[in-house]
N, C-alpha and C positions, 0 to 999 in steps of 0.2 A: 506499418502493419498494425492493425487493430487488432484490440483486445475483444474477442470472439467467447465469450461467455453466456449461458444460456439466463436471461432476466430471472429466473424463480430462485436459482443456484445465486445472482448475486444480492438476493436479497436478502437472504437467510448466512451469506457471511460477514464475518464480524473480526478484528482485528485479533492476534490471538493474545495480545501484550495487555489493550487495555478493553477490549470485546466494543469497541467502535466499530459504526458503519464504513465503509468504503467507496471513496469516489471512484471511477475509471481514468488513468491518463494513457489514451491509445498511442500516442505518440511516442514514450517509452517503454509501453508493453506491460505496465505497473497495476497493481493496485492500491489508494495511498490511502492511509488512514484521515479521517475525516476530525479525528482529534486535536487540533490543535498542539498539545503537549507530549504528544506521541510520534503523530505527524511520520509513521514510517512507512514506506514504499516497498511491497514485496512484490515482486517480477512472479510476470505469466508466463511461462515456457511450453509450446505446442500447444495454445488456450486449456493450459492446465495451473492454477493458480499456486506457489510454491507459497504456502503459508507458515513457513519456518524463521522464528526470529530473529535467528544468526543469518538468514540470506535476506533478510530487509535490509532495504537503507535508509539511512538519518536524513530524511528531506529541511530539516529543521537550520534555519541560520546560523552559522558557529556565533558561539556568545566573542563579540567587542574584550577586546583583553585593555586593562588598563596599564599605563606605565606607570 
């Protein structure tokens, strides 16, 4: 299911954590922060974009633990 969003609406949004662009991933139904050090994924539900910080997710590699 793609993410069905009108082009001017996603142009003018921006992350709300660190106010980064947005790439589309239609394949998860996401929108992911373009940030590099943010890097979070906030879900489209009915192509309505949930832009609430607590329902992102950490797309970010867990950090390597040392012994």
């Amino acid at each position: 299911m793609a993410v069905n969003l009108d082009p001017d609406l996603l142009s003018i949004l921006v992350c709300p954590k660190c106010r980064s662009e947005f790439r589309v991933d239609n394949e998860a139904n996401e929108l992911i922060c373009t940030n590099a050090a943010c890097a979070l994924a906030y879900p489209v539900r009915d192509d309505i974009p949930v832009l609430l910080i607590d329902e992102a997710r950490d797309t970010r590699e867990p950090a390597a633990t040392e012994n």
